[in-house]
Each structure stands twice: as structure tokens, then as C-alpha cells.
N, C-alpha and C positions, 0 to 999 in steps of 0.2 A: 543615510536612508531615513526619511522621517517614521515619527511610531504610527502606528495603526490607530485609530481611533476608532470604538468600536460602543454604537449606537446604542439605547435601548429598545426592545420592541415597542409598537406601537400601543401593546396591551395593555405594555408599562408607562406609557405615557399619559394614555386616557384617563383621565380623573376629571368629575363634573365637577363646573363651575359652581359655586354659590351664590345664588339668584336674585341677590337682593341688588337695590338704585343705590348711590353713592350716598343718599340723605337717610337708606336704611343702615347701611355701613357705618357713616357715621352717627347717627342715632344709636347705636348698639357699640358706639364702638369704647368708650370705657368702662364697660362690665365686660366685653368680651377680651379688653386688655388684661385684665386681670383673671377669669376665667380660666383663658388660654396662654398665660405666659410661661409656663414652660413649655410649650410645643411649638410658641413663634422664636424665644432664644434660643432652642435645641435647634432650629431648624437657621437660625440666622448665626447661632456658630460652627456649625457643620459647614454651613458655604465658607464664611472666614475663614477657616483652618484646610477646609480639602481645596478651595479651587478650581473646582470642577462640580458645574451642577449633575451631574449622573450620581455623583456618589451621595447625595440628598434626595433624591425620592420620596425615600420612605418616610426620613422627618418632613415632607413639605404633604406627602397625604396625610400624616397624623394631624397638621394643621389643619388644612382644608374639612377633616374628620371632626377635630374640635369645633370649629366653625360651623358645620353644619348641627354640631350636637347643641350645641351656643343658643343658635336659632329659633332649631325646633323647641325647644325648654320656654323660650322667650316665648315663641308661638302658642304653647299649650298652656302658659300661665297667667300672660299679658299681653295677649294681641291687641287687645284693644286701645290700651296705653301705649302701648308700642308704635302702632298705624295713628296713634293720633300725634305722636311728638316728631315721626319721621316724616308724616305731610306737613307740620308747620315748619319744619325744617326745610322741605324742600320747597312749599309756598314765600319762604324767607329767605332765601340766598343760601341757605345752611350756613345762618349766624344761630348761634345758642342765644344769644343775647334776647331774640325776638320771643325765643322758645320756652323761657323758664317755667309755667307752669304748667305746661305738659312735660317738662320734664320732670317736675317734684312729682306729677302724679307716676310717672315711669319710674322713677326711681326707688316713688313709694311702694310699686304692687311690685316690683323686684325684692327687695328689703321683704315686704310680707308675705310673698307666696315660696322665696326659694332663701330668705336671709342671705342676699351678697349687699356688700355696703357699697357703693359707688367710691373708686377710689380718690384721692383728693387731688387737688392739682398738683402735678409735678410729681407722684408715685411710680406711674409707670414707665418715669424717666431715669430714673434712680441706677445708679449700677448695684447689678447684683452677679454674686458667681454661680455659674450654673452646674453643677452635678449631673453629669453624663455618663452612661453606661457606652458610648463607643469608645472604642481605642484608639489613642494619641496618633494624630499623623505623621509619614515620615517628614519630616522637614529637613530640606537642603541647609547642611551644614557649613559648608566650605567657608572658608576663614574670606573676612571681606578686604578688597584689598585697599593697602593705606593710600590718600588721595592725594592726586601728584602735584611735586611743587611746583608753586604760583609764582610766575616771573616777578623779581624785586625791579620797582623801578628805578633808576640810578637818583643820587641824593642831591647833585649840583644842578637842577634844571633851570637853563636861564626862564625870568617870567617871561609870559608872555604877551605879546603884544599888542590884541585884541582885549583883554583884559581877561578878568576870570567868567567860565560858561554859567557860574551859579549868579554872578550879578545883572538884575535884569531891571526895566525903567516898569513901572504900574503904568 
């Protein structure tokens, strides 16, 4: 008999999107790497280890929760450095390359109105171990089984007579 699977309500599913274009996204999106990395590795080793997206909910609202909190902070201290590096972004392919001094100027009223440092290339790739207050899943132990032997070819093969398949003319 297969198992039950057994939905969440729909109460629990509804969480609003966050509203920003893909060139706001990425415009924000190495401070809010750092900002919000523990609520996106909490929520990206929860999926790893349980398997089942029901049992992350609640780290993937805490995400969505940081992102919105990300936002508003950016909105109420540097909108206007903000709106101006993520339309050069989006007037330019969203290449950074095009974009750099709207970026120093975002970068800069980030730095002086909240002091976060922009992290540097290749930080937010880093492995790091993450400290979680949930409890270890169970995971299927069963012993793995050893893998079956592979036919010996016999050791007298006459050659053959086509030649060999690995020699070929350019």
C-alpha cells in the first residue's frame, strides 16, 4: 500500500513574492549574500538532508522574511544609488563590467549609512559549516550491498581480424 502523502494547507503555502526585476536582484545581490546567509544555507541544508520540501517551510519564509527585510533597509537608506546601478544594469545586459560607478557609489552609501563591506569575489562561495538548531534527520541506514562481479574476459583471444576498433585513418 503506498504511504499517504499529506499536503500543506493552502494558508501555509501562501507567502508573497518579493517584487523586485532580475537586475534589482542582482544589483542587491552581494550584500544581500551576505546579509542573509544564514537563512539561505539553513534553508538549503534543510532541503539536502530532509528530501521533502514540506518539511522547509519555515526556513524558506525566514528567507523570503530576510529578503524582504534586505530590501526595505536598502530602500530607506539608498534608494537612490540603488535605482540608479540596477537601471544601468538592466539598460546593459546586466554586465557589472558596464556598471562600475554606480556601483562604487552603492556600494559606498551601503558602507556609510548601515557599514556592511561588500564581500569580495569568491566569499560567498567558500564552504562554511552551518550551526542549526533542528534535529538530525533520520537517515536510511541499511548496509549498502557489495557490487556484483564483473564477467572476466577469457585471456587467449584469437586477434582479430578487422583490426583493432581504437585504430582509425584522419
Amino acid at each position: 500500500m503506498p504511504e499517504v502523502v499529506v499536503l500543506p494547507e493552502k494558508e501555509e503555502l501562501n507567502v508573497p513574492d518579493v517584487p523586485l526585476t532580475s537586475s534589482a536582484l542582482k544589483a542587491g545581490a552581494f550584500h544581500y549574500g551576505r546579509q542573509c546567509d544564514r537563512e539561505n544555507k539553513e534553508f538549503m541544508l534543510c532541503k539536502d538532508e530532509e528530501k521533502d520540501p514540506r518539511k522547509c517551510l519555515e526556513e524558506g519564509r525566514k528567507v523570503t522574511a530576510c529578503a524582504f527585510n534586505f530590501f526595505n533597509q536598502i530602500r530607506a537608506h539608498c534608494n537612490e544609488s540603488f535605482t540608479e546601478y540596477w537601471t544601468c544594469l538592466d539598460h546593459n545586459r546586466q554586465e557589472y563590467r558596464r556598471c562600475r560607478s554606480s556601483q562604487q557609489q552603492f556600494d559606498k552609501c551601503v558602507f556609510d549609512n548601515m557599514g556592511w563591506v561588500r564581500p569580495e569575489l569568491g566569499d560567498l562561495g567558500k564552504v562554511t559549516v552551518v550551526k542549526t538548531e533542528r534535529p538530525l534527520p533520520k537517515f536510511d541506514l541499511r548496509p549498502i550491498p557489495p557490487p556484483e562481479p564483473q564477467p572476466v574476459p577469457p585471456a587467449n583471444l584469437p586477434a582479430s581480424k578487422t583490426g583493432s576498433k581504437f585504430f582509425f585513418f584522419w
